[in-house]
N, C-alpha and C positions, 0 to 999 in steps of 0.2 A: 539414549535419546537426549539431546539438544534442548535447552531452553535460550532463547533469544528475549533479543529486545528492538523492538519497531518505534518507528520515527516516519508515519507517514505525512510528510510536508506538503504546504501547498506548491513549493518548487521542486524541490526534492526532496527523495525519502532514502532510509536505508534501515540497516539492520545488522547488529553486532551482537556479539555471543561473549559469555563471561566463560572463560577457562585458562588455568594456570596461570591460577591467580590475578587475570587481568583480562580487559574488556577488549575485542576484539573485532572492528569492523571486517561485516561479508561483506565480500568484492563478488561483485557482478559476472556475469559472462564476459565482458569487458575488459575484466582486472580493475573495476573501480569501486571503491566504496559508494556511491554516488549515485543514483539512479533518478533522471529525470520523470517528475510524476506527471507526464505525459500519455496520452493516448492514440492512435490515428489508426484508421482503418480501411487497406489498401484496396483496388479498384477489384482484386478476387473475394473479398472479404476476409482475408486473413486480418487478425488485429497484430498491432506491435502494439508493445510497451516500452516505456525508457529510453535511451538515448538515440536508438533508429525512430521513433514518433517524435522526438523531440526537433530531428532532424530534418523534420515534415511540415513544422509550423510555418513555416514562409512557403514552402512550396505547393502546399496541400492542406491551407487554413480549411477550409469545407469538408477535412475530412480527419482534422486532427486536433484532440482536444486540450489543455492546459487552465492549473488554478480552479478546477472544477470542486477542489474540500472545499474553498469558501461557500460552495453552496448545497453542502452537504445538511439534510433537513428540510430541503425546499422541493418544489417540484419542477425546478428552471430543469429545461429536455435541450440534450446537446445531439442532434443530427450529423453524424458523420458519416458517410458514406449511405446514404439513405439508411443508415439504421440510428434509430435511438437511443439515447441513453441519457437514466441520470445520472447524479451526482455520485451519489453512493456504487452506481453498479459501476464506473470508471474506477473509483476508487478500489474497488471491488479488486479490480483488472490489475490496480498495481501492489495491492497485496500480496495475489495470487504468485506476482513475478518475484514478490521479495521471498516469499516463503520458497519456492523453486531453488531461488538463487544460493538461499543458504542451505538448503539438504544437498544441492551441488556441491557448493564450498566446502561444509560437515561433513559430508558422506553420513550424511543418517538423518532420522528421521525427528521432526519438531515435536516435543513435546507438550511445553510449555512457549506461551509468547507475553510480556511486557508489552504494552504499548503507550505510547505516548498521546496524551488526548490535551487536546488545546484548552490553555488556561477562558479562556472565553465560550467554552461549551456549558450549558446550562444541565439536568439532569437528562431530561429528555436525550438532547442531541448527545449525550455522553452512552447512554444506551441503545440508540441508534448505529453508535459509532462501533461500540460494542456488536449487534447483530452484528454489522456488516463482517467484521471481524472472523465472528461465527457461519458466516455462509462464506468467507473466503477463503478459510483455512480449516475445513469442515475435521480434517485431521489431527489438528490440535487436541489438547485434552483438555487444557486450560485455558484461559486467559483472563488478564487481570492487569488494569487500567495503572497507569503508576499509579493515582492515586490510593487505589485500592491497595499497592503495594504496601503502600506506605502507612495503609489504615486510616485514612482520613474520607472515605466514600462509603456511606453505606450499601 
C-alpha cells in the first residue's frame, strides 16, 4: 500500500509518491502530472474533473466551476448545471480524481495521504480541510496535514 502526497491548489493540484529513494509525481489519465482543479457538469449530468472541465470554462461557464478552495469554509453555492455545490464538495470531486488517478498510476491501493494545507488557514478551516479529506478518500487509513507531519499542529 502506497503512501502519497496531495497538493490540492486553487489552480492546480497533484499528487506524487515517495519511492526508490525519491519523490515521484502521478500523471494523470492524460500522462500529466498536472491536474486542472476544475469542475463542470455535462447537459446528462455526468460530472468531469480536470483538464476535460477545464476545457469547459469558456464554452460552458454556467456549468463549470474553477478557484472554488478560496472559498472553502463559506457557504458561497456554485450552480452548475442546475445542481448545487459547495466549496468543499467540488473540492471533494478533485480529490476523489487524484486519489483514482494514483491507485491507477500504483497499481494498488492508498494507504496513507500528506496533504498540503494553505499557510493562511486558521485551525478551524485546517480541520474542515481535513474532513473533507476524510469523506473523499473514505479509504485511506490515515492522513495528516504536512504540518502535522512535521509536528508543529496539534
Amino acid at each position: 500500500m502506497a503512501v502519497i502526497g496531495i497538493d490540492l491548489g486553487t489552480t492546480n493540484s497533484l499528487a506524487c509518491v515517495y519511492r526508490e529513494g525519491k519523490a515521484e509525481l502521478i500523471e494523470n489519465e492524460l500522462g500529466s502530472p498536472i491536474t486542472p482543479s476544475c469542475v463542470s457538469v455535462l447537459e446528462d449530468g455526468t460530472v468531469l474533473v480536470g483538464a476535460a472541465a477545464k476545457e469547459r470554462l469558456i464554452s460552458h461557464p454556467d456549468r463549470t466551476a474553477a478557484s472554488f478552495k478560496t472559498w472553502m469554509g463559506t457557504e458561497k453555492t456554485y450552480s452548475l448545471g442546475g445542481r448545487s455545490f459547495l466549496p468543499h464538495e467540488l473540492s471533494a470531486l478533485v480529490l476523489k480524481k487524484l486519489a483514482d488517478d494514483a491507485r491507477r498510476f500504483l497499481g494498488e491501493e492508498i494507504e496513507e495521504a500528506i496533504i498540503s494545507v494553505p499557510a493562511y488557514f486558521n485551525d478551524t478551516r485546517i480541520r474542515d480541510f481535513m474532513d473533507l479529506f476524510l469523506m473523499s478518500l473514505p479509504d485511506v487509513k490515515r492522513l495528516l496535514s504536512m504540518l502535522e507531519k512535521l509536528g508543529t499542529l496539534r
